[in-house]
C-alpha positions in Angstrom: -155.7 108.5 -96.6 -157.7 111.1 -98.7 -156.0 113.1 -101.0 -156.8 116.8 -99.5 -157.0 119.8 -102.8 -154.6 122.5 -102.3 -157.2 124.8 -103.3 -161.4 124.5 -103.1 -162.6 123.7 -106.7 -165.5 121.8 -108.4 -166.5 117.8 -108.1 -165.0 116.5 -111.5 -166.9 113.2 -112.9 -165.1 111.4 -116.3 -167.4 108.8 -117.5 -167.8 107.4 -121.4 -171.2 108.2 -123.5 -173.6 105.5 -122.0 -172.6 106.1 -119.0 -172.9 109.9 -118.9 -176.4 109.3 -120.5 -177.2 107.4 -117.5 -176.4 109.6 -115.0 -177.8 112.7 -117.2 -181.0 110.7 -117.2 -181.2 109.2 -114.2 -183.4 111.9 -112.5 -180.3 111.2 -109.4 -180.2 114.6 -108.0 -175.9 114.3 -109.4 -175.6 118.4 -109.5 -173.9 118.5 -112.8 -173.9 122.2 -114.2 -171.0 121.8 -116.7 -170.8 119.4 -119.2 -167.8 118.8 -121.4 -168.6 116.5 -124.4 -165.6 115.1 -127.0 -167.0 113.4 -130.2 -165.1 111.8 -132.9 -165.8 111.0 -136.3 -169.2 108.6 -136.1 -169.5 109.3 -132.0 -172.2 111.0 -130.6 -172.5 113.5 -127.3 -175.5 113.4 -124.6 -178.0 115.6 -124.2 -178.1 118.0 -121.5 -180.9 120.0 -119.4 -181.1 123.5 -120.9 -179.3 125.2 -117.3 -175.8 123.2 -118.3 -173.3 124.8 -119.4 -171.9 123.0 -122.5 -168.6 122.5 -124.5 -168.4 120.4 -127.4 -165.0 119.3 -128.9 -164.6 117.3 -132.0 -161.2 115.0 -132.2 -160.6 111.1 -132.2 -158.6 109.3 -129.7 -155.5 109.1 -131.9 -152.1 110.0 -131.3 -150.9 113.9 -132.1 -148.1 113.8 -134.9 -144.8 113.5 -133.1 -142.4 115.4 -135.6 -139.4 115.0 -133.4 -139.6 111.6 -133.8 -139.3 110.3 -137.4 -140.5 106.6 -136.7 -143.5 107.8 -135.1 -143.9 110.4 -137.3 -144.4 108.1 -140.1 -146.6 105.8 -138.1 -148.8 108.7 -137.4 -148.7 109.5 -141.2 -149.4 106.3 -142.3 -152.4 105.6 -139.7 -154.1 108.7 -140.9 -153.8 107.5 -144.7 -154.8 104.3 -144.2 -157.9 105.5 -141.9 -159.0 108.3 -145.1 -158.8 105.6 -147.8 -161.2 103.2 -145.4 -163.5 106.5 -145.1 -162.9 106.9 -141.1 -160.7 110.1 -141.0 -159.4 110.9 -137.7 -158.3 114.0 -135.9 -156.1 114.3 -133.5 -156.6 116.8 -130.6 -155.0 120.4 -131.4 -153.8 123.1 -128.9 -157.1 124.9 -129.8 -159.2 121.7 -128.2 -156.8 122.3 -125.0 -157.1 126.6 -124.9 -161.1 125.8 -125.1 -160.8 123.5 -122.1 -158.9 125.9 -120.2 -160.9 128.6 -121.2 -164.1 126.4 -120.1 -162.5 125.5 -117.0 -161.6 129.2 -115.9 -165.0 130.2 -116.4 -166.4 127.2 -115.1 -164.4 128.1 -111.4 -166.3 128.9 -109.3 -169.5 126.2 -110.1 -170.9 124.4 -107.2 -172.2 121.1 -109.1 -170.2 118.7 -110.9 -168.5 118.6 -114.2 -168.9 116.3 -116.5 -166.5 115.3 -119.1 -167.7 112.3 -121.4 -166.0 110.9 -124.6 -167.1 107.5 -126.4 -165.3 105.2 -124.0 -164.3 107.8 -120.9 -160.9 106.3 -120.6 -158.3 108.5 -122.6 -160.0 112.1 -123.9 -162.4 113.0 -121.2 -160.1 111.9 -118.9 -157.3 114.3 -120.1 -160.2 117.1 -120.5 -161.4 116.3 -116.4 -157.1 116.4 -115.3 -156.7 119.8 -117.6 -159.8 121.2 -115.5 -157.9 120.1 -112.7 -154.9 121.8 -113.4 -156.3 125.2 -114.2 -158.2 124.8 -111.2 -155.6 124.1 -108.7 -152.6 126.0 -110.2 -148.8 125.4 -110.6 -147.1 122.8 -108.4 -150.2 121.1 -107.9 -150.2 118.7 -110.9 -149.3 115.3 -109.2 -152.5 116.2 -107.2 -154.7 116.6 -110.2 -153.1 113.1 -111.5 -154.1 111.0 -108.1 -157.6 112.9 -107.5 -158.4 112.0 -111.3 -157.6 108.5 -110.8 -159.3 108.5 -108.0 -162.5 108.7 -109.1 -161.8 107.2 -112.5 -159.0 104.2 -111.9 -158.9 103.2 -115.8 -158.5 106.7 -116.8 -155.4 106.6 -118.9 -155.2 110.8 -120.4 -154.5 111.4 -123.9 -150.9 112.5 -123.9 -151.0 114.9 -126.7 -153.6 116.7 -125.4 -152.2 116.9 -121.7 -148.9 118.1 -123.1 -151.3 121.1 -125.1 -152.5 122.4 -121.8 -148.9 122.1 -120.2 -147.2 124.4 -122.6 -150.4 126.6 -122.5 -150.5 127.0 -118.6 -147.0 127.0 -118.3 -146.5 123.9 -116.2 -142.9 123.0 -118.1 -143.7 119.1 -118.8 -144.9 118.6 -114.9 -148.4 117.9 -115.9 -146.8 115.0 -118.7 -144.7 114.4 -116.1 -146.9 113.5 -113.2 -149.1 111.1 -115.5 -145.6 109.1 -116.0 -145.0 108.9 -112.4 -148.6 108.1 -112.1 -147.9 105.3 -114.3 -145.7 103.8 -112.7 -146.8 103.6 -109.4 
């Protein structure tokens, strides 16, 4: 059975960086007028027709320092030290990368082509970009939605956690958006 939006709202596509170059160069009449692109450290974002609207993010797929928690706090610490002295820094995702999403997405509303969110693999970041486009869209109570519709176009879509739990706080969802990807899980 489909899974019917509560409210009307643009086609969503999360897809990695070959294969958002493919479908940006197919010449496949695929509608996309919004493109959000997340690069890390050595990745690259496609190019895009002049009439796209575009938002770039730079941050690595890497876990956002858990302070509560010593252990993983360390871990976290010791990942990043070990990745500067190998010359690969990494950055995790910050509440800025989440208010620009939600700020793309508002004024992104009311688009009639598809947006695209791409990241190096299209698993974990563009997939949390595409489900906090979702949840702006939709609105409170509407998160498990956004969880199910994302994984239905994208089953391996697996949303970067600390960047979810950004846009929670910001739109005020009070850990249902976390929430929903860990029932999500589970199923």
């Amino acid at each position: 059975m489909p899974i019917l939006p509560p409210v009307s709202h643009p086609s969503i596509l999360a897809l990695g960086y070959s294969e958002a170059a493919m479908v940006l160069r197919s010449g496949q009449p695929n509608n996309i007028t919004a493109v959000i692109a997340i690069r890390g450290h050595g990745e690259y974002v496609v190019d895009c027709p002049g009439t796209v609207q575009k938002l770039v993010l730079e941050f690595d797929d890497v876990e956002v320092l858990a302070s509560a928690d010593p252990s993983r706090a360390y871990e976290s610490w010791a990942r990043e030290k070990w990745a500067k002295e190998i010359g690969r820094p990494q950055s995790p995702p910050s509440v800025a990368d989440a208010a620009a999403i939600i700020e793309f997405a508002r004024r992104i509303s009311s688009s009639r082509g598809t947006v695209l969110c791409h990241c190096q693999a299209g698993v974990s970041r563009s997939t949390a970009a595409a489900l906090v486009c979702l949840a702006t869209w939709t609105g409170p109570g509407h998160e498990q939605y956004c969880v199910e519709h994302l994984r239905s176009g994208r089953p391996c879509a697996m949303p970067h956690r600390g960047l979810v739990g950004f846009a929670d706080e910001l739109l005020g969802r009070g850990g249902r958006l976390v929430s929903a990807l860990s029932i999500a899980r589970r199923d």
